[in-house]
N, C-alpha and C positions, 0 to 999 in steps of 0.2 A: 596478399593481394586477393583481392574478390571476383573469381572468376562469375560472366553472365549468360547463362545460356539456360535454354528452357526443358525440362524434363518431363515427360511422359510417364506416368505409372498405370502400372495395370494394377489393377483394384480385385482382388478376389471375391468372389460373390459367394453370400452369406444366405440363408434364407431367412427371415425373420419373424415367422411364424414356426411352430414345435418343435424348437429346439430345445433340448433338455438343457435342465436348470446348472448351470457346470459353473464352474469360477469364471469364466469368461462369456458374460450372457448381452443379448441384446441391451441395451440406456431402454429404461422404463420410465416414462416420465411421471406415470401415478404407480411409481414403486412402495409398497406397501398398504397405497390407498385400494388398488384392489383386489388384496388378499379376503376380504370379506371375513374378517375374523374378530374385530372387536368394533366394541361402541362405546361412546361412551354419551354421545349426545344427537341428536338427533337433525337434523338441517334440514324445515321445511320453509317450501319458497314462499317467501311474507313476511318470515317471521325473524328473528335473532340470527343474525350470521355465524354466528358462534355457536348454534346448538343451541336449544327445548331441551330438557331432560327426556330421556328416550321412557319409551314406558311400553306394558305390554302388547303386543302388536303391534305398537308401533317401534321398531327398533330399526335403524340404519348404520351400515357400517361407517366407519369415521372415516371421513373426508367426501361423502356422497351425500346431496341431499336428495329432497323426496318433493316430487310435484305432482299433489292427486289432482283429477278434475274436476272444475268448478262443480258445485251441487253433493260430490261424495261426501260420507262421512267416515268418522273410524270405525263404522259398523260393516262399511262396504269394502274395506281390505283388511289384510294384514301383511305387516313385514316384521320378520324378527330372522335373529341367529343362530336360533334354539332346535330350531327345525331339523336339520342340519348340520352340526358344525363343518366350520370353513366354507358353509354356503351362504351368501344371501338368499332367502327367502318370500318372495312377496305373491299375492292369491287375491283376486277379488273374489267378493261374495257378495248375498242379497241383493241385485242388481235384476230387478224384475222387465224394465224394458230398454231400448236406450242403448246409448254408449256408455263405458267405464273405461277410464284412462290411468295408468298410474306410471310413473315413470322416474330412473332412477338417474341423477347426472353428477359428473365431475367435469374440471376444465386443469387448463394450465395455459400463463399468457406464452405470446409469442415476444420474442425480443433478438433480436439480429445482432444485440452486442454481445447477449450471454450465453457460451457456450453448454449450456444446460439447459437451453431451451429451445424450443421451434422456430426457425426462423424464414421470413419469405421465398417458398421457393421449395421448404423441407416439404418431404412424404410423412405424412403421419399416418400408423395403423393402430387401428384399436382391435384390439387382439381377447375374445375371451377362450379362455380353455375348457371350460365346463361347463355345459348347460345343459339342462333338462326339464321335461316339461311334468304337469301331472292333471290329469282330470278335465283334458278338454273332451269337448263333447258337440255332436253335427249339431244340434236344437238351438245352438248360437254361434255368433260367428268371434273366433280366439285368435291373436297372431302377436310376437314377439319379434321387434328388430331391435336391432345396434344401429345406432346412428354417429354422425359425425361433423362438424361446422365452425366452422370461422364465426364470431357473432358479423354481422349485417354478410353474410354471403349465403348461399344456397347450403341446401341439407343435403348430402351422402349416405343412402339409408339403406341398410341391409336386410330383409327377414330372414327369420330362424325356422328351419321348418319343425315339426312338432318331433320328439326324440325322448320315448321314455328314460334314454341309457344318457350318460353325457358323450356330447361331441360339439365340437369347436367353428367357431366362426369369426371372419374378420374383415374389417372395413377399412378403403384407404383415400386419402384426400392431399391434396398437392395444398400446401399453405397459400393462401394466395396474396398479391402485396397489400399491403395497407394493412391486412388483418392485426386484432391487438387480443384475441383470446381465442383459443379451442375448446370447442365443448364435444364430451362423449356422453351418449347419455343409452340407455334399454327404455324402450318404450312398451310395456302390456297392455294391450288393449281389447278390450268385448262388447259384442253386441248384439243386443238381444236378452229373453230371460235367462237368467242365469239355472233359476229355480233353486235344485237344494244342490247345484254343484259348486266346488271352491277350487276354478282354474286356477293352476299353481307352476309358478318358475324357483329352478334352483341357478342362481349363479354363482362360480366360483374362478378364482383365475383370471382378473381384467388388465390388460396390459395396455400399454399406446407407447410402441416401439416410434424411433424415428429413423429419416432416411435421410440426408444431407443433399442437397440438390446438385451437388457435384460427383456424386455419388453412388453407388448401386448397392451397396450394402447399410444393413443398418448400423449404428453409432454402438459401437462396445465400452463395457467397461468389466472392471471388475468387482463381484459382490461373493463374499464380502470384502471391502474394499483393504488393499495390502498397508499394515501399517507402517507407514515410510516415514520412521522417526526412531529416536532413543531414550525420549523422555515419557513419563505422563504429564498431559494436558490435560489442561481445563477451560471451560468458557462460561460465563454469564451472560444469565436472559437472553438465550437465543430467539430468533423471530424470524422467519424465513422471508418475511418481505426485507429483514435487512441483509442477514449473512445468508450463503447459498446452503441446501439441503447437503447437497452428496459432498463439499470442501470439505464443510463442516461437521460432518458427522465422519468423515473419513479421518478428520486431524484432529480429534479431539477424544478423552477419554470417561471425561466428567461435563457433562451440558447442566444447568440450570437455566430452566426453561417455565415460563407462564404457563397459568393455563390452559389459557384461548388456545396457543399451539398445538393442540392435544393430538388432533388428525393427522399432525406428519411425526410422531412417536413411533410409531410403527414402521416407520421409511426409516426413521434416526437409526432402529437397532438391526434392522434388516440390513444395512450397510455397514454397520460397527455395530456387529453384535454383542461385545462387550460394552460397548457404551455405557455409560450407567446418567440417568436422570432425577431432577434435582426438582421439586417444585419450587420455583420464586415464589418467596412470602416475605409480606413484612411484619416485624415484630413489635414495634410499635409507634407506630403512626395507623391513622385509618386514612383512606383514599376517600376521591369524593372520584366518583366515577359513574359513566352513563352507561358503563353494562349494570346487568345484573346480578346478584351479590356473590353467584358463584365465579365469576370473571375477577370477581377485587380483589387484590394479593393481601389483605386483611378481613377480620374476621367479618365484617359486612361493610358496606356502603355509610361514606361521612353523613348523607343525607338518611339513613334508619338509622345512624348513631345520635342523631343530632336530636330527633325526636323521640326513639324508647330509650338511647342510654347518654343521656348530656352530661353526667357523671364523670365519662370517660372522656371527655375531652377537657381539654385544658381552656377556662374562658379568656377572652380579651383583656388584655396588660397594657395600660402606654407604652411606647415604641416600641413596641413589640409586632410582628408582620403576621395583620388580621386579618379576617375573611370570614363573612357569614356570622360575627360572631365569637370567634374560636381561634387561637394561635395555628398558623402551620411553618411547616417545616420550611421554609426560606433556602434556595430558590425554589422550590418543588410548594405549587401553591395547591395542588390539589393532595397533599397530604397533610394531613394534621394529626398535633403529638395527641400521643393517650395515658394519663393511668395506668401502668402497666401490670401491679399490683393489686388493683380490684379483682376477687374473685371471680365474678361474673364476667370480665374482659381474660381474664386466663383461662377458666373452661370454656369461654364459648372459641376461644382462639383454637385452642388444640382439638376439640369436637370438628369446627369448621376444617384445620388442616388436614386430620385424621381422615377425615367425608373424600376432601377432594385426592390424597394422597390414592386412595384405596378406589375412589369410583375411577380416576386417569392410569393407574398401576406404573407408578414412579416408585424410584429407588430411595427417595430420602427427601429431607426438606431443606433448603439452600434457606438462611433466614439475613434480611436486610435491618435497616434502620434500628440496630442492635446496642443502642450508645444512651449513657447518661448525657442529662444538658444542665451544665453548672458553670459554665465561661460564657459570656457575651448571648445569653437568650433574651436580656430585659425582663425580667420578672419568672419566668419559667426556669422550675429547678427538678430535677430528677436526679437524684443520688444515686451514684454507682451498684449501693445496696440493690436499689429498689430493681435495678437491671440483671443484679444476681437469683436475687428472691425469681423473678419472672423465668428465668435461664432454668434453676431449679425445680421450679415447678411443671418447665413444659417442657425440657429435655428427656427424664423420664421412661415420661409417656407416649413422645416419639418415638425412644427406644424400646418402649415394650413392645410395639408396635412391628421391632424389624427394620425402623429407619433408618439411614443417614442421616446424622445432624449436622450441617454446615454452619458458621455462625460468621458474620462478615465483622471486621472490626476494623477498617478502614486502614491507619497505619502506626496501629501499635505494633510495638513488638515487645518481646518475652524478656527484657533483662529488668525487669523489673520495676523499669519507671511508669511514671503516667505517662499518658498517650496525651495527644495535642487538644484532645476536650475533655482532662483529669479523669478517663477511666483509667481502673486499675486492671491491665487485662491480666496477669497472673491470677486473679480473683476470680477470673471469668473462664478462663482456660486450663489453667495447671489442676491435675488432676491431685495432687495433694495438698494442695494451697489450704492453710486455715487462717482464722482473725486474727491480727495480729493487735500490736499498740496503735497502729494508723487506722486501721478497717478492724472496727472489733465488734466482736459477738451483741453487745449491748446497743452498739449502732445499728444494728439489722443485718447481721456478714451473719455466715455459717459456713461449714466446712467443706470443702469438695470433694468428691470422689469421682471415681471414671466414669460413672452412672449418669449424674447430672451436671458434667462438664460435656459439650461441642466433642463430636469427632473430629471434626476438621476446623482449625483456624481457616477464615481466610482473609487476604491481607489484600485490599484494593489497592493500594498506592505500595508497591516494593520498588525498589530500589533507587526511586524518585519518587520526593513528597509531589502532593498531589499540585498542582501548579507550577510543575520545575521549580520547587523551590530547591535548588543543591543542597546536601548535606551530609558532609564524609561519615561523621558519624551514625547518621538513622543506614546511609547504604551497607557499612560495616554492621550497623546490629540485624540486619536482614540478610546478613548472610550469616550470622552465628544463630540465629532463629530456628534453621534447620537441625543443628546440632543438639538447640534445647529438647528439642522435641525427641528427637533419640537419646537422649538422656532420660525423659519421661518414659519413653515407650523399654527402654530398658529393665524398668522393676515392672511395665505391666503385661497380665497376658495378650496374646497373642488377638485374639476377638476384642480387647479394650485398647489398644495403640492409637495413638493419637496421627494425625496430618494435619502439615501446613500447605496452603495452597497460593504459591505467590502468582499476583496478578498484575498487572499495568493497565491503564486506559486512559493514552493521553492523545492532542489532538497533533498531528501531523501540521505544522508551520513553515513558515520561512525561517522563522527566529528558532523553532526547537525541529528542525526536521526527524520526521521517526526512519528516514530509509538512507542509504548508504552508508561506507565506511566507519564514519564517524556517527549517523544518526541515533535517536535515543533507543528504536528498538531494539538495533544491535546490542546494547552496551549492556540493556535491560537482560537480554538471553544470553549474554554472556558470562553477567552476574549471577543471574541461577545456575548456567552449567559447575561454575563456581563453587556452590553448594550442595547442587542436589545431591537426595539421598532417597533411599527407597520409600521415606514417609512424606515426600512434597511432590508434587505438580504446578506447572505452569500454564501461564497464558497471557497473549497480551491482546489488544483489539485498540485498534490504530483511528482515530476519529477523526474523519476524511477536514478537508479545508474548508467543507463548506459546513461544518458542526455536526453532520451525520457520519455513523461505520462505513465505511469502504464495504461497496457490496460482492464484490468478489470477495468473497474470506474465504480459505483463511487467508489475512494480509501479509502474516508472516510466514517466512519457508522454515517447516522444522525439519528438514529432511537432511539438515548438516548435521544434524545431530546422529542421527544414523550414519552417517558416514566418518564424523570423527570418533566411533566409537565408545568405550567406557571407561571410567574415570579409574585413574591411576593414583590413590593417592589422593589426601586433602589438601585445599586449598594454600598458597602459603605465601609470607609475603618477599617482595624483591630489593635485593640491597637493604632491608630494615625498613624500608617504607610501608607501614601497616594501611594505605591506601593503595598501593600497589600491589596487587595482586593475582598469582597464576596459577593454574593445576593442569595436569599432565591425565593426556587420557591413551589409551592404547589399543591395539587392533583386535580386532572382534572377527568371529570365523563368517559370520555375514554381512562382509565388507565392509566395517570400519576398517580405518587405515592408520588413527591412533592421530594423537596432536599434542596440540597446545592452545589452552586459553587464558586472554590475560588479559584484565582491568585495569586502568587507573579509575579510580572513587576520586582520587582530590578533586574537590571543588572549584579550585581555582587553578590550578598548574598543569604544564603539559608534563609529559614522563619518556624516558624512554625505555626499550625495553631489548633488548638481542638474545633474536633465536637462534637454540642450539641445534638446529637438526633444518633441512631442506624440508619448505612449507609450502602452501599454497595458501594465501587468504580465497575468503567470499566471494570476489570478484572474480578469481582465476587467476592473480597475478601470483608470479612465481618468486620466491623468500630466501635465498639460500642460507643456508647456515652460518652466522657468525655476522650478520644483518644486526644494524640496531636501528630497530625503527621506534618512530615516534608517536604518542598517543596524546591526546589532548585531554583537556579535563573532562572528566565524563563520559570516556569510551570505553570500547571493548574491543579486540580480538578473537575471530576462532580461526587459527589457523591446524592444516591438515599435512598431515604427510605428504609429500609427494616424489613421484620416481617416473623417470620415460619422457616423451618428449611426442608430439602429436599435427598433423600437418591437417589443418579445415580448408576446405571449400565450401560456398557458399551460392548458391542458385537462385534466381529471382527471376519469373516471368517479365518479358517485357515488351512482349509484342501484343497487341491488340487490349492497350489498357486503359481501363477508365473509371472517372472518380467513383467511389463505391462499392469498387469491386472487393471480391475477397480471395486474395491470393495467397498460393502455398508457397513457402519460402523453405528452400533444401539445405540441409547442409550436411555436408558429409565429412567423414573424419576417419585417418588415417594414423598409425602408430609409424615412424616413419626410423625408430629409435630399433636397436638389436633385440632387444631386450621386453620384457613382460614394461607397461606402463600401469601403474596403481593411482588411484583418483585422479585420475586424469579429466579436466574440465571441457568442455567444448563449447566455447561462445561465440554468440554472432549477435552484431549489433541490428537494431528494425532500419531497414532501410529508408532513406529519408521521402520524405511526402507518404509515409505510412504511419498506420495509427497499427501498436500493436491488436491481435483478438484472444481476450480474454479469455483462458483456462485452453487455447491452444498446442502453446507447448506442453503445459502441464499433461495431455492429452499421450506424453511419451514419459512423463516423467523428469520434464524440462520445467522450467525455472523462470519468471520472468522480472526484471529487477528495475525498477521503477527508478533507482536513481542513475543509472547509464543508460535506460531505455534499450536494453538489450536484453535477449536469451540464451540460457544454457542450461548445459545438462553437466551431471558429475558421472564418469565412467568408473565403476569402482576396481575393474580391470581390464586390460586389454593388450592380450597378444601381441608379439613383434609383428610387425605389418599388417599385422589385425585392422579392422577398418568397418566402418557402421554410414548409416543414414537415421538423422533425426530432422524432423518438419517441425515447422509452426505458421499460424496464418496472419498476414495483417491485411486492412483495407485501405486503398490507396485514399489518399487525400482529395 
C-alpha cells in the first residue's frame, strides 16, 4: 500500500565554479566543446553549418563558430590553436581607425522534457577557467567579456579585466520561460589605431554548468561515465539531434558516426574514453546531397559524379527506379549504385576516406551499402566478384593506415550459404576462403587473407530478418555465427582476430512491440546473451511509432547485464528442442548475482520452460524454483538470482498542485527480511495523471519501463534491515 505524505529534503550546497576536475564534477552542457583543443573545421556566421575548412589563421575550435565584424578581413585577425596548446587563440591586427569586433559563440537549446538540457527556470553559468590577455595598449581602447542569452531576451555580460597570468571568470542567467536556445559567446573588441600592436586573448577551460530551479546546487554527474553493463556495445550513425550525447556515449562502446558530427567527438570520448569511433561511409552507391563533398559519405557528390565521372554510375533501365537519368538505390532516392570496380572510383574512394579518417581523428571506417545486386534490380547486375575485387582493394589500405574496418552485410550469416541478395559472405569475410567450383578464380574471386578481409562483420538484422519476417533457422545460424568467428580467430594472431557485431533496428508497434515481457527487444538481447563471446558486440535502436529513434537513447537498459553477471557455459538446447534454448550465467565479484537465460526461436509455438533456482525476471516479479513458466514464440528470458525480501514506500507531493508542474516522487526501501537481500528490485509505478521525466531516475541509476509505465532500480545488495531512498520526477498532467 502507498503511503502519501510530502518530504522535505535539504539539499547540500555545492559550488559550481573551481571545483577540481574529480569523478564526480558539475553536468557541463558544452562538455568537450570547450576544451579548446581540436579543429577540424571552421564555423563562420553566413556561411556552411557544418564548417569551411579551417586554414591558417583562421582556425576555431570544434563546436565554436566565429563572427568578425562587418568590413574586417582575414588580414585584420587571427585565430588558431598553434599559439598555444589547449588554448584558443584569437588577436586583431591592422586596424588603423574605428572599431574591430571578433567574437567567439556556442549555444545549447533549452527543452523542459530532456533531462540533459536547460530548462525554464534553470540557472545557467558560463564558466571559463583560463584567460589571459597580451599586448594591450592605452593609444586604443581593448576589452574582453563573457556573455550570455536566451535568443529573443536581453544579454547578461561580463568584462574581463586585463591579466597577463590566467584567471577565471563567470556569468549566470536564470532561463527564462518561452526561451528555445542559449547562447555563450567571448566578445574582443578595439578601438581606435591599432598601429603595429596584435591585442591577443588566450582562452582555455569554457564550461556552462547548470542549476535546476528547484535547486541550489549544480546537476552532477559522473565523467568519465561508469560503465553500467556486461556486454560490449555498439551503435550506428549516431547524430545527436536524434540520440542524446552523455546516454549514448556512456552505453556504448563502438559509435559509427558522420561526419557532419564531428564537434561533439570530443564530448563522445571525454565521457567514454574508451569509446572508439567509426566513420560512416558508403561503399558503393554515391549520394546526391546538398552539403558539400566533404559531408557525403561517398567519395563525392551524385551531382560532380554525374558530370566528371558518368562512368560510374549505372544509366537508366526500364522498370528499373530512375532519377536524373541514373538507377538508385530504391527506397533511398538520393543514392545511386556505382561501378565499384573502376580504378578511378576505387582510388578516389580510399584517398577521399583516408582525407577525412585523418583530418576528424577517428578509429576506423564503418562501411555501408556493401552488397552485390543480381535478384529483382531490373536490369542492373553486380556480381558478387565485383564486391570482393572492391573489399580487396580498399581494405588494405585502410589497414595500412591503422584502421578499423567494419563492413555491413545486412543479414547474412557465416554457414556458408547465400544471403537473401546471393552474396557469398564467406567470400567477403573468412579469412581463409579461396575460389572454389561455385566462385572461381577464372570468374574474378581470389583468395583471402586477414589483410584484405573486414575486421569486423556487421550484421543489421540479427536475430530477426529484417521486416519480422520469423525464421528459426536464420535465428539459430546467428547464434552459431559467433562461434564461427572463434573458430577463425583461433588459427589467427592476436592483432588479425576477426569481430561480429550483432545489431537490430526495428520499429516499435502494436503488431511487433519492442518493450516488455514478451517484446522484440527483449527477445533480441537475450539471444545475444545466448551467444556472446569476447569477439561480438551488440546493439539495438528501437524506431519510435512515429518512423523516427526514440530520442531519449539509449532505449534499451543494458545494465541487467551487469547484474546477471557472466556466462557459465555455452548455450544449449531444452528437452531436445534445437529452438529452445538457455545458458547459465554466474556471480561476479562486482555484483552480478548469476542466472539464467532462455529463448524460444520457434516461429510459431509457444514453449515452456522450469526454472531451477529462485529468480527474479525484468520486471521485479519473483520466480521460485521449480516454476514452469511459459514463453511464446519469439521470446526471451533474463532472469536473476534472487534472495531477501524488501518492504517500499512510496512519497508523492500533493499539496498545492498543478498542471505542469515537476514533481519529486520518493521512494524509499527497506530489507525487512533477517538476512543479507542480493538483487533486490525496488519498483514504483508513475503516479496516475503524471507523465513520467525522462532520464530522472536514471539520474540514481533507476530504470524506466515504458511497458508498465513504472520505475526501478536493482539493489545488488542490501543489509538485514538495511534501507535507502531513491527519486525520480514526473510532471503532473
Amino acid at each position: 500500500m502507498m503511503n502519501i505524505r510530502y518530504l522535505l529534503l535539504l539539499l547540500g550546497l555545492l559550488a559550481c565554479v573551481g571545483r577540481s576536475y574529480a569523478s564526480t564534477v558539475p553536468m557541463d552542457l558544452i562538455i568537450g566543446i570547450g576544451d579548446f583543443t581540436t579543429s577540424t573545421y571552421t564555423v563562420r556566421a553566413g556561411g556552411d553549418q557544418y564548417g569551411e575548412p579551417s586554414l591558417p589563421n583562421d582556425t576555431v575550435a570544434n563546436g565554436w563558430s566565429r563572427r568578425l565584424q562587418d568590413g574586417l578581413t582575414i588580414n585584420n585577425f587571427i585565430c588558431n590553436l598553434t599559439e598555444a596548446p589547449g588554448y584558443q587563440y584569437i588577436a586583431l591586427r591592422n586596424i588603423t581607425s574605428g572599431e574591430g569586433s571578433l567574437s567567439l559563440a556556442t549555444s545549447v537549446a533549452v527543452d523542459d522534457s530532456d533531462s540533459y538540457r536547460p530548462h525554464s527556470g534553470d540557472t545557467v553559468t558560463f564558466v571559463v577557467d583560463r584567460v589571459r590577455m597580451r599586448d594591450w595598449n592605452d593609444s586604443y581602447f581593448t576589452s574582453l567579456s563573457i556573455n550570455i542569452f536566451a535568443v529573443g531576451f536581453p544579454l547578461v555580460s561580463k568584462q574581463i579585466e586585463y591579466s597577463e597570468s590566467d584567471c577565471s571568470k563567470s556569468v549566470s542567467m536564470k532561463v527564462p520561460q518561452g526561451a528555445g536556445q542559449i547562447v555563450v559567446f567571448f566578445q574582443f573588441y578595439t578601438n581606435g589605431n591599432l598601429g603595429p600592436h596584435v591585442p591577443a586573448v588566450f582562452l582555455s577551460g569554457a564550461h556552462l554548468y547548470l542549476t535546476r530551479a528547484s535547486k541550489t546546487a549544480c546537476e552532477m554527474e559522473e565523467i568519465p561515465a561508469i560503465k553500467n553493463r556486461n556486454i560490449a556495445t555498439q551503435l550506428i550513425s549516431w547524430q545527436e539531434n536524434e540520440k542524446k550525447l552523455r546516454p549514448t556515449s556512456a552505453n556504448y562502446d563502438e559509435i559509427s558516426v558522420p561526419a557532419w558530427s564531428y564537434c561533439y567527438y570530443a564530448a563522445l570520448r571525454k565521457i567514454n574514453p574508451n569509446v572508439r569511433l567509426y566513420l560512416y561511409q558508403g561503399g558503393t552507391t554515391i549520394a546526391d546531397t546538398p552539403r558539400n563533398s566533404r559531408w557525403s559519405i561517398c567519395p563525392m557528390r551524385f551531382s560532380d559524379a554525374s558530370k566528371s565521372h558518368p562512368d560510374w554510375l549505372y544509366s537508366a533501365a526500364p522498370g528499373a527506379p530512375n532519377k536524373n537519368g541514373y538507377i538508385y538505390a530504391a527506397p533511398f532516392e538520393d543514392r545511386f549504385y556505382a561501378h565499384i570496380t573502376a580504378t578511378t572510383y576505387q582510388e578516389l574512394w580510399v584517398a577521399t576516406v583516408l582525407e577525412k579518417v585523418r583530418h576528424l581523428g577517428l578509429d576506423g571506417v564503418w562501411i555501408d551499402d556493401c552488397g552485390s545486386l543480381t535478384v529483382d534490380h531490373n536490369g542492373i547486375r553486380r556480381d558478387p566478384y565485383e564486391v570482393q575485387q572492391f573489399l580487396h582493394y580498399v581494405i588494405p589500405k585502410l589497414k595500412s593506415a591503422g584502421l578499423t574496418v567494419v563492413i555491413n552485410l545486412a543479414e547474412a550469416n557465416l554457414n556458408g550459404n547465400l544471403s537473401w541478395n546471393g552474396n557469398p559472405p564467406l567470400a567477403y569475410f573468412d579469412p581463409s576462403w579461396k575460389p572454389n567450383s561455385q566462385f572461381t578464380e577464372s570468374g574474378g574471386y581470389s583468395a583471402n587473407t586477414p589483410d584484405n578481409t573486414p575486421d569486423v562483420l556487421f550484421r543489421e538484422y540479427s536475430f530477426i530478418l529484417n521486416g519480422f519476417r520469423a525464421n528459426s533457422s536464420y535465428w539459430l545460424a546467428c547464434l552459431n555465427d559467433s562461434n564461427i568467428v572463434a573458430q577463425w580467430n583461433s588459427a589467427l594472431p592476436a592483432n588479425q582476430r576477426k569481430r561480429i557485431h550483432y545489431s537490430i533496428s526495428q520499429k516499435d508497434s502494436a503488431e511487433h512491440p519492442a518493450y516488455g515481457n514478451d517484446g522484440w527487444a527483449r527477445f533480441v538481447l537475450a539471444s545475444y546473451l545466448l551467444c556472446q563471446n569476447e569477439y561480438t558486440a551488440f546493439g539495438i535502436d528501437v524506431v519510435g511509432k512515429d518512423g523516427a529513434s526514440y530520442a531519449s537513447q539509449p532505449n534499451i537498459d543494458y545494465s541487467i547485464t551487469k547484474r546477471l553477471g557472466d556466462p557459465d557455459g555455452a548455450h544449449q538446447s531444452y528437452n531436445g528442442d534445437q529452438y529452445l534454448r538457455y545458458r547459465r550465467y554466474k556471480a561476479t565479484s562486482d555484483g552480478g548475482v548469476g542466472g539464467i537465460v532462455v529463448v524460444n526461436g520457434n516461429a510459431n509455438s509457444q514453449k515452456k520452460f522450469v526454472v531451477d533456482m529462485d529468480v527474479v525476471d525484468e520486471s521485479g516479479n519473483p520466480i521460485s524454483s521449480g516454476t514452469e513458466i511459459t514463453l511464446k514464440a519469439m521470446t526471451g528470458r533474463i532472469l536473476l538470482r534472487r534472495a531477501g525480501s524488501v518492504d517500499v514506500t512510496i512519497t508523492v507531493p500533493t499539496e498545492n498542485v498543478f498542471p505542469g508542474q515537476i514533481l519529486d516522487v520518493t521512494v524509499e526501501y527497506t530489507n525487512s527480511s533477517g538476512s543479507e537481500a542480493r538483487n533486490v528490485v525496488v519498483r514504483a509505478n508513475v503516479p496516475d495523471e503524471t507523465n513520467y521525466v525522462n532520464g530522472s531516475a536514471e539520474a540514481s541509476d533507476g530504470h524506466y519501463d515504458r511497458a508498465t509505465n513504472s520505475v526501478y532500480w536493482t539493489i545488488a545488495s542490501l543489509q538485514a534491515a538495511g534501507s535507502g531512498v531513491k527519486k525520480f520526477k514526473v510532471k503532473v498532467k
